[in-house]
C-alpha positions, 0 to 999 in steps of 0.5 A: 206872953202875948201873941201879936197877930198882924194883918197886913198888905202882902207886899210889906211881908218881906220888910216886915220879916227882915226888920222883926229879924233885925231884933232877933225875932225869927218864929212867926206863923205866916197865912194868907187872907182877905178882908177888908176894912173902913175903905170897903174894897177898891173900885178898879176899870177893867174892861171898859166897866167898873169892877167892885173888888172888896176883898183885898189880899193881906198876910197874916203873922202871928207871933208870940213874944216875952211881954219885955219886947212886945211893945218893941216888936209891934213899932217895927211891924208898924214901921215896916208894913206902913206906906201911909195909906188906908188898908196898910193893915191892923195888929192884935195884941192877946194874952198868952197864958201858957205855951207847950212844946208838943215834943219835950212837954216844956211848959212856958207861962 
């Protein structure tokens, strides 16, 4: 098993949703964050000065799939969170090496 955590703009979270639906992958953990990567933030105009903004707001998915569809689940994320710019996000693969349901036990390796 592997979990899948993407980073990505928060805008493309519901065509990110909508396609990992559209190949049957429907448990997922959602959290928001900031961060920032190579482009260091954006600079924006506000009030007559320059305003450094180099947090940005980005969702986080976490997802833990079967290693058969793990390679299908990362080119859809990509093909729905990418519109081609810097900051369009980031995906981690890690290994799983057990899971547990907390309310029956059932162990999933």
């Amino acid at each position: 098993m592997k979990l899948i955590q993407a980073l990505i703009r928060e805008e493309r979270f519901p065509f990110v949703k909508k396609a990992l639906e559209a190949i049957g992958v429907f448990g997922m953990t959602i959290s928001q964050a900031e961060g920032r990567g190579e482009q260091k933030g954006v600079q924006l105009q506000y009030r007559g000065g320059i305003l450094n903004v180099d947090l940005l707001p980005k969702m986080c998915i976490e997802i833990v799939v079967k290693d058969e569809i793990e390679t299908r689940v990362v080119e859809q994320i990509c093909r729905a969170a990418r519109i081609g710019k810097p900051g369009d996000g980031r995906i981690f693969i890690i290994p799983v090496l057990e899971s547990r349901r907390v309310r029956t036990g059932e162990v999933e390796a």
